[in-house]
Every structure is written in structure tokens, then in C-alpha cells.
N, C-alpha and C positions, 0 to 999 in steps of 0.2 A: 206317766213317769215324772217324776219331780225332777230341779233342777241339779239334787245333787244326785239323787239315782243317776241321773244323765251325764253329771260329770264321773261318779263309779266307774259307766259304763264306758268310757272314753279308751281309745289305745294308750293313750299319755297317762292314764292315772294306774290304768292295769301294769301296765309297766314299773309305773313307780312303788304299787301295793308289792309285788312282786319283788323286786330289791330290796324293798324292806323286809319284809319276811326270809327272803335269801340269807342275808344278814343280821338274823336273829342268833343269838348267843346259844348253845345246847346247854344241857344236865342244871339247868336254871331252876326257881322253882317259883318264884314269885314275881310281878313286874307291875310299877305304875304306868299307867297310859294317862300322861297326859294331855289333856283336850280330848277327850274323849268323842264328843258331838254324839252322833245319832249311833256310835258304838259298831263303827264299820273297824276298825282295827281290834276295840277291844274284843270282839267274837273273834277274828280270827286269833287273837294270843292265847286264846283257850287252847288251840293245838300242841302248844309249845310249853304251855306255864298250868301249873296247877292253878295256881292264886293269881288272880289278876283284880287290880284294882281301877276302876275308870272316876278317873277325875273331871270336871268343868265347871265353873264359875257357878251355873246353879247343875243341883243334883239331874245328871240324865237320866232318863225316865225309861230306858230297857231295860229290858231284865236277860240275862243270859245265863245260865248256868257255872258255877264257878266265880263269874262275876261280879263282884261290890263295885256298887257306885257311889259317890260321894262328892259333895261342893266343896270347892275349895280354893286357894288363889295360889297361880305357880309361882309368886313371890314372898309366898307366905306360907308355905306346905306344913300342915299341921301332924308332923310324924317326927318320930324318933330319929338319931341320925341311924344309917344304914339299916332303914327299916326293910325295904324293898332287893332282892337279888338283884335285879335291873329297873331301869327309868327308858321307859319309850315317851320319847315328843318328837311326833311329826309333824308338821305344817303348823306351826304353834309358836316359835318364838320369834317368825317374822311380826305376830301380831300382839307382842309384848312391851309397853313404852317402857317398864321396870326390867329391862334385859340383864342386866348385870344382876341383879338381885334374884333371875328366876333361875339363871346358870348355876348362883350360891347354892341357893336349897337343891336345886339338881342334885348336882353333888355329894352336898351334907347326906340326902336320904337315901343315894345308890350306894348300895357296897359290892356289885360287883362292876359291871358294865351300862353303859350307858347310850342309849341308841338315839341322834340327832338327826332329821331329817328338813333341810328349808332349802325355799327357793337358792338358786347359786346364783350371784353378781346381778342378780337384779337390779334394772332402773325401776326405782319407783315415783320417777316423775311419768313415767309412760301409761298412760292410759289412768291416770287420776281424775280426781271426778269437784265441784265445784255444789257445797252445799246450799242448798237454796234458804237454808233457813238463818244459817248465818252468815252467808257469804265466803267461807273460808274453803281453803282447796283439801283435797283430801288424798292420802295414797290410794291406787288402786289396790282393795280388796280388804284396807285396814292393815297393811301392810306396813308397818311402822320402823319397820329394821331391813337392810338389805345386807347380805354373807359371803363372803370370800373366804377362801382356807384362813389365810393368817388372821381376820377376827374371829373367825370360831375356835382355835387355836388358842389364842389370845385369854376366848372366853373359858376354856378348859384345860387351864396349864395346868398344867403338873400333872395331867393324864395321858394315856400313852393312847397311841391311835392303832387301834386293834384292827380296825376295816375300814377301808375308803373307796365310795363308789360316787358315780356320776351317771343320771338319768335324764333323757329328752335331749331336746338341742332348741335352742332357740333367738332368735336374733334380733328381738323385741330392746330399743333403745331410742334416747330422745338426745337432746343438746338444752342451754339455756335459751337461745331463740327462740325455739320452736314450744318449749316450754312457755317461755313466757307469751307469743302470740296465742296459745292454747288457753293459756288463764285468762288472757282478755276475753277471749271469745265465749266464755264458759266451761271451758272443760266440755263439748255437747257430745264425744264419742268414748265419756269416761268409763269406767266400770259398773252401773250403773245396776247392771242386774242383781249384787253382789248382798247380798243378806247381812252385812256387818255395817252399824249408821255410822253415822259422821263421828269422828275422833274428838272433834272439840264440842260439840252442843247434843251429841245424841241422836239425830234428828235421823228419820228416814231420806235418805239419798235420793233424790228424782231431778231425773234430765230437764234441763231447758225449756220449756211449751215454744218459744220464741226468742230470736234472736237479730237485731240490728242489722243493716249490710257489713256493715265497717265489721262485725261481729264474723259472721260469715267468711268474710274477705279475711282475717285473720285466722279462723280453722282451718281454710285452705288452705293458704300459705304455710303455716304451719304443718299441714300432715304432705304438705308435696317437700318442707324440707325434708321430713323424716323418711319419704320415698328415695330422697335423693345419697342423706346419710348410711342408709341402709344397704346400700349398693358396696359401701365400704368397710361396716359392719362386720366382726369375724361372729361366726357363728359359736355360741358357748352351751356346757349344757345348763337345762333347766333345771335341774336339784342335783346337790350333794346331799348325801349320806355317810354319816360318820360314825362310829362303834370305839367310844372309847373306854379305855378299861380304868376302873380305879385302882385296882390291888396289881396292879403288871400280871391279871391270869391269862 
């Protein structure tokens, strides 16, 4: 089993596939997905949508029934305005540095509803990872955005919020100390496993081979502050999901 069948398979992610689809819009008839990846969402919107279209950077390579695939950049969406009944992006615009730009064409190409799904209040100084090839820190997982109601809000004013859900729970946070004795040290318990390279040079991601005392002596410190913060930590959930309408349906 691969490691994203393995993340499919999780209670955490079944739950989250599950909410979404919960809050899916009816009598719909068409919908973008975008980020499509390996086409685990866009199979399942065939239940719900005649037409589905799955979007990603380069063309993905399943084939499902009902389903067109196509490359494309969510800052750049090469459609009509309100080409699409609805726009599904889930886990997708944490990993977008042209955020405002991807919300525009959102919008511009949804004419009815519009289904957002991302991390909620995310630290993403927590668990970042330290490229070996350029030296520079990286968020964990390529995670370039972190979300709270009033920015996602923000990003989609003038739409009216049709559905609002929250999924998981989790208490995953860091401080600037702890951060920063974490970057001396290399980042060595960063995200590491994660399939998306380094934000600034491209590069494949890999851990540490070796590290200093002094180096050492800083990781520790650092993850017994984060033991220690964490005690006082409120527990938040791990994704919001949002359903916003364009036309007030």
C-alpha cells in the first residue's frame, strides 16, 4: 500500500472525505475539482455531477467515466466565467503562494456554489523541514498558507456562506523559541516523508544524515519546549469546510 492509499485509509482522512461529500450541493450538474492528484475525489463527484472536470498542474493520468482531465494553473484557469455549476478545492489552497489570485478565478468560473476545504489555524512553523540543498526552511507539506474563518472570509467576500463544518481536532503548535532552536538544529523531525520539494530551489527534501551536539542539544530543547506549551494548548479542529454560494441559491 502506498503512502497516500495509507493516508485514504486513515480514520482522519475518512472523516474528512465524508464531510465533504456530506456537503455537496444537489440538482447540480457540472463541477471543477480542483487539484485533482490521483483522482480520489474526482471518482467519487461522479455520484453527484454528471460533468466533472479534474484539474492539476500537469494532466492526471486516470481515466474515469464522465470524467475530463486537464492541466492547468489555479491562478490562471483557462475557462469562461461561470463555466462550471460548482468548484470543489480541497487541500489545495494551503499549497498555493498566488492565493489571492487562485480565490479570483475561483469565483470568476463558479456560477453556482463553491466548496473550500483546508487545514483550520494551522501552525506552519510546526513540523517544517530544512532543505539540504539550499539550506532554507520549508513549511511542513508545502503548506504555504495557514486559514481561519475571517481570512477565508475575506478571501470570498461577497459570497454568502451556505455550509460551515469543522473536522478532526488537533493540538499540533510551536512558539518563536522553539522555532528557532528547531532551525539551528536542522529541522531533523520535519515533514520529511511528504512528496511536495522544497518551495525555493525544487530540490527533493531529505533529513539530516548527521548532526552536531550543540545541534542535538537544540532539538531537544526545543521539542521538550513544545511538550511543555502544549500542556496549555486548546485543542482546535483540523479542517474547516466551507460551501459558499455565488448567486444567494
Amino acid at each position: 500500500m502506498s503512502d497516500l492509499e495509507q493516508y485514504r485509509a486513515s480514520e482522519a482522512e475518512k472523516a474528512r472525505t465524508a464531510d465533504l461529500l456530506r456537503v455537496l450541493p444537489k440538482g447540480r450538474r457540472s463541477v471543477l475539482d480542483i487539484g485533482a492528484r490521483d483522482g480520489h475525489f474526482s471518482r467519487l463527484l461522479t455520484e453527484r455531477f454528471a460533468e466533472v472536470t479534474a484539474l492539476d498542474l500537469q494532466r492526471p493520468r486516470f481515466e474515469f467515466p464522465h470524467v475530463v482531465t486537464i492541466a492547468g494553473d489555479a491562478t490562471h484557469l483557462d475557462f469562461a466565467d461561470d463555466s462550471f455549476d460548482c468548484v470543489f478545492c480541497a487541500e489545495v489552497l494551503e499549497h498555493i503562494p498566488g492565493l489571492h489570485s487562485a480565490c479570483r478565478e475561483i469565483v470568476r468560473v463558479a456560477k453556482h456554489e463553491i466548496i473550500i476545504g483546508v487545514p483550520f489555524r494551522q501552525d506552519i512553523r510546526f513540523g517544517r523541514t530544512t532543505c539540504r540543498s539550499c539550506g532554507r526552511t520549508n513549511p511542513p507539506w508545502g503548506h504555504v498558507n495557514s486559514f481561519a474563518e475571517d481570512r477565508l472570509s475575506n478571501l470570498f467576500s461577497g459570497l454568502r456562506v451556505a455550509s460551515k463544518s469543522f473536522v478532526g481536532v488537533t493540538k499540533e503548535a510551536t512558539n518563536p523559541l522553539s522555532t528557532f532552536l528547531m532551525d539551528l538544529a536542522g529541522n531533523p523531525w520535519g515533514s520529511y516523508n511528504q512528496k511536495e520539494p522544497c518551495i525555493h530551489c525544487g530540490a527533493t527534501l531529505i533529513p539530516p544524515e548527521s548532526r552536531r551536539l550543540w545541534q542535538k542539544v537544540c532539538s531537544a530543547s526545543a521539542a521538550r519546549i513544545n511538550r511543555l506549551q502544549a500542556l496549555f494548548t486548546r485543542p482546535h479542529a483540523n479542517w474547516i469546510h466551507l460551501v459558499f454560494s455565488k448567486r444567494g441559491d
